[in-house]
N, C-alpha and C positions, 0 to 999 in steps of 0.2 A: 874616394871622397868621404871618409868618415865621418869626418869635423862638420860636413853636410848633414850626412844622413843621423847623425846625432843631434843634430839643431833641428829636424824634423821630427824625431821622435821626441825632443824634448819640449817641442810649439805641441805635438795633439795630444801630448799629457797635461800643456796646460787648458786644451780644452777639453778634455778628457779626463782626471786623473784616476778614473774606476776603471779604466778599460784594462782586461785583462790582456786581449790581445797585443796591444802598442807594450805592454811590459814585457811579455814574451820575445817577442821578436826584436825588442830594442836588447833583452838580454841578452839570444841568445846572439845577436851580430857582435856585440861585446866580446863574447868569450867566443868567439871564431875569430876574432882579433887579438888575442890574448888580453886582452886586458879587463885580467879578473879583477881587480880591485874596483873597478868603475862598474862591474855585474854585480860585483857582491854587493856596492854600494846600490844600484837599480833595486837588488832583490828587499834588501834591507829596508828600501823606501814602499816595495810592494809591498809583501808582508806588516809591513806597519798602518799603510792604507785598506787592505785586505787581507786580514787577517787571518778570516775564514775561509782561504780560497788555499783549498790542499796543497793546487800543483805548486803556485811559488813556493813554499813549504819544500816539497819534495823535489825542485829543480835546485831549490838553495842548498839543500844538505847532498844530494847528490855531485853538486860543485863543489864542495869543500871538501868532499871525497874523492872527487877528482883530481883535486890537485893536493891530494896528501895533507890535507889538512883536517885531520881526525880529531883534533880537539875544536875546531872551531865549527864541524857537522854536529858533533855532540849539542856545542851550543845553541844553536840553530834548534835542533831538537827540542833540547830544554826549554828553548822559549815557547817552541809550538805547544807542548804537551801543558802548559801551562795557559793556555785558551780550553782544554779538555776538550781534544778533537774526537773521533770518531775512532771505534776500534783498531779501524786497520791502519790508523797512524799511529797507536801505540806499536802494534806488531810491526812494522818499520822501523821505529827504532831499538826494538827490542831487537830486529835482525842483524841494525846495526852493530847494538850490542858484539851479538853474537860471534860476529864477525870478526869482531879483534879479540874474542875471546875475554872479555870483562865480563865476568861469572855477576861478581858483586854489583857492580852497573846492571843486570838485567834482572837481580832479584828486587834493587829498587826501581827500578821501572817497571816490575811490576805488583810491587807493592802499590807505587800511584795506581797501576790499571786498576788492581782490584776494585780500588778505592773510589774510581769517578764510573767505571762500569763493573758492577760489580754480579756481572752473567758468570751462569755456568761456564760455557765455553773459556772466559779468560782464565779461571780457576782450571779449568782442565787443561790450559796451555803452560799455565805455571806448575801444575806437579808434571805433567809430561817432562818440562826444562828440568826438571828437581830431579826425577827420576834418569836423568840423560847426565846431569853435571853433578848432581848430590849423592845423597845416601837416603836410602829409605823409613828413617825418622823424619829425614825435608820434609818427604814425598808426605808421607802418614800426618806432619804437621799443614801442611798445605791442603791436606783434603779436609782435615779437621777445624782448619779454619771456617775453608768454604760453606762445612754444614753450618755451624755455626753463624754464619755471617747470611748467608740465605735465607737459612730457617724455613720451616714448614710450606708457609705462603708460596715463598719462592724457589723451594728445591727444586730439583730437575734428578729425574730418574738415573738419565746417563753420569753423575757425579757419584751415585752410589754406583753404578755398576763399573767406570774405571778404576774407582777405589777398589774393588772388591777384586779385577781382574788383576790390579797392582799387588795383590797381596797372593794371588796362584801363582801368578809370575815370582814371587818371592818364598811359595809352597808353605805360606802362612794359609792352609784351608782351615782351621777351623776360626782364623782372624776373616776372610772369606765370609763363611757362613753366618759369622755372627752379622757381619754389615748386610748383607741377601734379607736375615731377617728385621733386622733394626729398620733396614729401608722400607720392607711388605708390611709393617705393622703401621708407618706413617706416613706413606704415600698413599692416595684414594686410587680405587682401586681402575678410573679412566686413565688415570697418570705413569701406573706402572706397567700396562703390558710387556714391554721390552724386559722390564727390570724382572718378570714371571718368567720370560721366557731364558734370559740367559739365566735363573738359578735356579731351573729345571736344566739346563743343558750342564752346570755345572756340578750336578746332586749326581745326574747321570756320569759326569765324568770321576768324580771322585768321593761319591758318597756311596750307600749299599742302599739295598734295595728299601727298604723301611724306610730311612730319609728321601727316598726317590718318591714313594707313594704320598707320603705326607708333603710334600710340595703338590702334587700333583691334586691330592685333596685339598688343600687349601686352597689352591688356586679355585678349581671349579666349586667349592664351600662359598667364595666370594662370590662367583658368579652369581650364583643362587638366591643370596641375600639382596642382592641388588636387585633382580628380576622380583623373590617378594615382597620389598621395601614398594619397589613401584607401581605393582598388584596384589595388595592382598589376597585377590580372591584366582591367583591365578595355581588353580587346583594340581595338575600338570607339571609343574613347577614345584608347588609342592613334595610330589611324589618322589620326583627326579631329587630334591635335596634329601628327603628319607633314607632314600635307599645308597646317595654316598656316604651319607654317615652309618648304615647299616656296614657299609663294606668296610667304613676304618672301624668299626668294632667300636666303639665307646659311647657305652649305654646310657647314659647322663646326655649326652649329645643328642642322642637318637632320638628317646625320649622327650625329648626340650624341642625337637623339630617336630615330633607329632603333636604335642600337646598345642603349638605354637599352632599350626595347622589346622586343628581341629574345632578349635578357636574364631576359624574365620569362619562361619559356618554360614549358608547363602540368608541374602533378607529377603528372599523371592518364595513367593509356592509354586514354583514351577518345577517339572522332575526336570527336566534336561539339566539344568541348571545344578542340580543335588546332583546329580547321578558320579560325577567328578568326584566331589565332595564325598560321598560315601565312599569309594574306591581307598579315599587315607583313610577310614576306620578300620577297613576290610584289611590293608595290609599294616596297620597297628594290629590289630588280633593278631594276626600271623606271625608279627614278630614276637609278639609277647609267648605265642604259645610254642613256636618254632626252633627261637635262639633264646631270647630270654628265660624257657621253660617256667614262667611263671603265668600258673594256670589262672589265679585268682584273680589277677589282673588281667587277663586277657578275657575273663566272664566281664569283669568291670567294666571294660571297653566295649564288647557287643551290647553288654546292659545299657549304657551310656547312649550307645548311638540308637538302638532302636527306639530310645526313652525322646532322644530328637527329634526324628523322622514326624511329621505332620499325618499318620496313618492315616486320618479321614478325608484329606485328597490326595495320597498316594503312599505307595509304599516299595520296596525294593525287595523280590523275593530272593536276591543271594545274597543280600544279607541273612535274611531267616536260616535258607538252606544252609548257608554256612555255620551262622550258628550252632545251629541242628546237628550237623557233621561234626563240631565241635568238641556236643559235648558226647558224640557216640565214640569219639576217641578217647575218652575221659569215664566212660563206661556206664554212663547215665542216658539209659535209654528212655526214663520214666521223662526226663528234663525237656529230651528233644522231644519227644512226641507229642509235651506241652506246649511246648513252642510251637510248633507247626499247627498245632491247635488254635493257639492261641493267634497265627496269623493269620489262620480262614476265617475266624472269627471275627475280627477287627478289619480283614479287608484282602478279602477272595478275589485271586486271580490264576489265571490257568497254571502259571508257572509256579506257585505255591501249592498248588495240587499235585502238578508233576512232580515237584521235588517231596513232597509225602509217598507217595505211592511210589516214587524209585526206595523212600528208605524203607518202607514194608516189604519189597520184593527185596530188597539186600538182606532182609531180617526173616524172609520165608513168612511171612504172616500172614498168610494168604486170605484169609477173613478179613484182615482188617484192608487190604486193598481193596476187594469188591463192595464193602461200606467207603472206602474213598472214592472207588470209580461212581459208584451209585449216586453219592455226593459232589461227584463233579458232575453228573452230567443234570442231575436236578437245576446247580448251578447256573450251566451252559447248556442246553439241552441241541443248541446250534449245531455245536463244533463236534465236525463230524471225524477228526483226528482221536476225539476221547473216546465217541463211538468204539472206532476202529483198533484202538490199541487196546480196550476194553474185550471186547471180541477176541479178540488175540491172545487174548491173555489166559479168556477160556478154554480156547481152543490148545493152549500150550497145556493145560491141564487135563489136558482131556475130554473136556467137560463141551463135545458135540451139541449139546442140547441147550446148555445155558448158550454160547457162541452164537448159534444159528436164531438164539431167541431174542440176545440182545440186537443181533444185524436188524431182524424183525421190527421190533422196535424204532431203530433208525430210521430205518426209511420211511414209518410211518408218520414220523416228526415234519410238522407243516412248513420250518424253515429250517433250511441246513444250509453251511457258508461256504459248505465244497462237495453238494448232495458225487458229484461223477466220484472221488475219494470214494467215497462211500460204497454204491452199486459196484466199483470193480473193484472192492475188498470182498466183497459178499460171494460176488462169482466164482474169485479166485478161491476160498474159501471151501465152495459147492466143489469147483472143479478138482484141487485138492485130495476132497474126497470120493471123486470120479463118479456125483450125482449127475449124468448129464440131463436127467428131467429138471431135475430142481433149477440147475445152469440156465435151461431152455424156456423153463416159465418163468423166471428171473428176468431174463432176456424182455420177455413179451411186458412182462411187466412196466420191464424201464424202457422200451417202447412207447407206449401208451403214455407218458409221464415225457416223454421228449421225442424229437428227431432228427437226432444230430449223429452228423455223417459217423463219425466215429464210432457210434453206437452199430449202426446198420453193418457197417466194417468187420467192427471185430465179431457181434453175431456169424456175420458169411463165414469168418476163419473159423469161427465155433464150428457150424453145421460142415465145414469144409473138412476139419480132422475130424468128426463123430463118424457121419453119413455120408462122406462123397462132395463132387460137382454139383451131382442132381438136387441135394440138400440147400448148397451155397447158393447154386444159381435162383432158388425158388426166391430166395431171401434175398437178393441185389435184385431181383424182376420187381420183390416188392415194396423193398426201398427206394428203387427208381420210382416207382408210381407213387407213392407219398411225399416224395421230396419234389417230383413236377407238380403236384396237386398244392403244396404251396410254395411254389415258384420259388425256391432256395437253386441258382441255379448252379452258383461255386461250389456247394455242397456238393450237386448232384454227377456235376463235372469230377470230384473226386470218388463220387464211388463210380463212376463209370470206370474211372480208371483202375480204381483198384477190381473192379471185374475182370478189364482191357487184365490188367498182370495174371489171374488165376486161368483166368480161357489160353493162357497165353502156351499153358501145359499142356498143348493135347486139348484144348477144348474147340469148343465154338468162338473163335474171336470174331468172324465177320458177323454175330448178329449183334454183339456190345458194338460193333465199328458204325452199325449204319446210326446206332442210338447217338454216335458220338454228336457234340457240338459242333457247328462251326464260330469262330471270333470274328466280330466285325466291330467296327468304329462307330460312336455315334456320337448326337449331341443334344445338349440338355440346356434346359434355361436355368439357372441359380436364381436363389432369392433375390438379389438385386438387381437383376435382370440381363446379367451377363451370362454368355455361353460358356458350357466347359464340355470338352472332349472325354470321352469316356471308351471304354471295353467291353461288349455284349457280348452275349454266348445266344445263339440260334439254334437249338434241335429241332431234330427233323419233326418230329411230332407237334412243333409248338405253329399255331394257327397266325403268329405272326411272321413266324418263320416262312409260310410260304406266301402269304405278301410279299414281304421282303426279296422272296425269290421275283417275283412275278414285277416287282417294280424296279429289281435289276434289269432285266431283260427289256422293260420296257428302255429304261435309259441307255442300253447299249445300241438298241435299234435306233433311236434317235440321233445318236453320234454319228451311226449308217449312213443316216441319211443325211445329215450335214456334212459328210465328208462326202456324197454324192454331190 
């Protein structure tokens, strides 16, 4: 019953005429009945009503193709493409196109695409058909349209990079190279990733190595610009872009990155903050005196930077020292010695000492170190490191008596900031010279001044290689009694044991054994009034200890008796 079901779909068009559905299926029962003309005529009233509704569009032209009727699909077509549908109705017809092979029909169809979407992608669809049906002037004219028609705003990285892959394909590399650059120079530099990466892979493939490096610097050149565009003050950054342009060699560049750098110099007085900062002066000099071998400039530069620095709340002694080193390669010893002079003077710190008196001992000038040790420790009369390498220093001369006199000195200093440094340079020093008196009253000395286990230790091994057990033992009997006398009991527990190890040769170990500790558990009230568990040690000798014994025993007897 057609003539039915055709008066039914043509009553709920009339109450319906937008329904997409009721035109579907009233179509497609039409052309399952053969009777295209009264479908074409449905689609015709569709598409006229709905315009913008793709699929009648694409069931119409697929019906005219169906039934061999390739001029009247075209048509169809031409009308759609004339609402300015959405990409992927042009490439529909374009594939129509294709398909009957109209060359000329698919280069104005997409001439209209360019024209109503004018994206990358469709330019890249049109030189790919150029490159497939044309000649490579098409192609070359089609990409050159594209840039052109895009322009800056709206280029697209990938249109330079199939241009440029179109032209290896055609083994035009230095036409290639030229577009890799014309593109890196006017693309930013978020936009072009891809476009660095394939003309580094391309430099690789068919360039030599000098153009391979020079991509690769430029690429990370750009990097670096953008990182210090976004922080000036990011120091690190800095350094990293110096030293690539140190590596491509071109002094004009280099130069333009330090000066640019040096430039940023901190608004803070804080050293943390400089200390970065300083690091690009320090490797200016070094270039300058290094590779550039210009000396005059490289003095310019330390001149420069120390003339910066805030000396009166702080100062940076490698700068100085390098300085100093400087200009002892330049053969002016007069110059550095002023400097370094002239840093104590302006602002004395231990590392501007140290680096004076290493360049005295390089230069043998052995008088003028012992007026710089003197003056440091005037300085710092603390730090018992300057002591010590002072002493040493005598002692490498020979000079037993100045050595033993500076040590002397030392320790008679009311505040030192590492006095143990100190006492076991002096010993070793004694010992050295196989004073074992001088070693032993030393010993007693720094007794009497502390009592700390390690003192009483290494004493015992003292008397232990001098004089024997009998020696050792006299000295752990009387270190254990000083160290019970003021209740250190951790301590006292380690020299027991280090006793427990020497008895352990052939000695007497059961009478360190009975001294031994026992560990027991206790508990304590804290400041806020909570309990915490704790670790005791109980030696036999201690008067709490045998409480403790006696109030066990009490408690065990008690359990006795409740389990009776």
């Amino acid at each position: 019953e057609i003539a039915r079901s055709r008066s039914i779909y043509e009553r709920a068009l009339d109450v319906d005429a937008r329904s997409q559905t009721v035109y579907i299926k009233y179509a497609e029962m039409e052309m399952k009945n053969k009777n295209i003309n009264l479908a074409r005529n449905l689609f015709d009233r569709a598409v006229t009503v709905l315009p913008r509704v793709s699929q009648f569009w694409y069931r119409f032209a697929y019906m005219e193709e169906l039934v061999d009727n390739v001029q009247g699909a075209r048509e169809v077509f031409d009308r759609w493409m004339q609402w300015e549908p959405e990409y992927e109705a042009w490439m529909a017809f374009i594939k129509f196109e294709q398909r009957y092979k109209e060359v000329q029909n698919v280069r104005g169809v997409f001439e209209r695409l360019v024209f109503v979407h004018p994206e990358p992608k469709a330019w890249l669809r049109w030189a790919q058909f150029e490159e497939t049906n044309g000649d490579a002037d098409s192609v070359r004219e089609v990409f050159g349209r594209a840039i052109d028609r895009l322009g800056e705003e709206h280029m697209d990285q990938h249109v330079f990079i199939s241009f440029a892959k179109f032209e290896v394909r055609m083994r035009e590399h230095e036409r290639a190279r030229a577009i890799y650059k014309y593109a890196l120079q006017r693309l930013p530099r978020a936009q072009s990733q891809s476009l660095y990466n394939q003309y580094t892979v391309f430099e690789k493939q068919f360039g030599d190595t000098n153009e391979v490096e020079e991509v690769v610097v430029r690429k990370r050149r750009m990097q670096y610009e953008a990182m210090v565009k976004r922080d000036p003050r990011d120091y690190d950054a800095w350094i990293d872009f110096a030293k690539l342009e140190e590596s491509a060699g071109d002094r004009d560049r280099i130069r333009d990155v330090y000066e640019r750098a040096v430039a940023e110099h901190p608004t803070t007085a804080e050293k943390d903050v400089w200390r970065r900062y300083i690091y690009i002066w320090l490797f200016y000099a070094l270039y300058e005196e290094t590779q550039a071998r210009d000396v005059d400039r490289a003095r310019q530069v330390y001149g420069a930077a120390l003339d910066l620095i805030p000396h009166e709340r702080f100062t940076f002694g490698k700068l100085w020292h390098q300085y100093a080193w400087f200009e002892i390669r330049q053969g002016n010893v007069d110059k550095a010695r002023r400097a370094l002079g002239q840093a104590l003077g302006r602002c004395p710190k231990n590392s501007l000492f140290r680096s004076y008196i290493n360049l005295e001992l390089e230069l043998r000038e052995f008088d003028r170190v012992r007026t710089l040790y003197t003056k440091h420790i005037e300085f710092n009369p603390a730090n018992c490191a300057t002591w010590v390498e002072f002493a040493r220093f005598e002692s490498a001369l020979g000079e037993e008596t100045r050595a033993r006199a500076v040590y002397e000195l030392a320790v008679e200093q009311p505040t030192l900031d590492m006095p143990e440094i100190l006492w076991k340079a002096y010993i070793d020093f004694e010992l050295e010279l196989g004073h074992t008196d001088r070693v032993r009253s030393l010993y007693e000395r720094l007794l009497k001044l502390t009592d700390h286990v390690k003192v009483w230790i290494s004493r015992a091994q003292f008397e232990l290689d001098t004089q024997g057990q009998e020696a050792a033992r006299s000295v752990f009997e009387e270190g254990d009694g000083r160290l019970r006398d003021v209740g250190r009991k951790e301590e006292r527990l380690a020299l027991l044991e280090a006793w427990r190890s020497m008895e352990s040769d052939g000695g007497d170990i059961e009478s360190v054994e009975r001294r031994m500790p026992t560990r027991v558990r206790r508990r304590r009230v804290l400041d806020d009034g909570s309990m915490e568990e704790y670790f005791d040690y109980v030696f036999p000798d201690d008067t709490q200890g045998s409480r403790f014994k006696l109030l066990a025993k009490a408690h065990m007897w008690k359990q006795t008796q409740h389990s009776e």
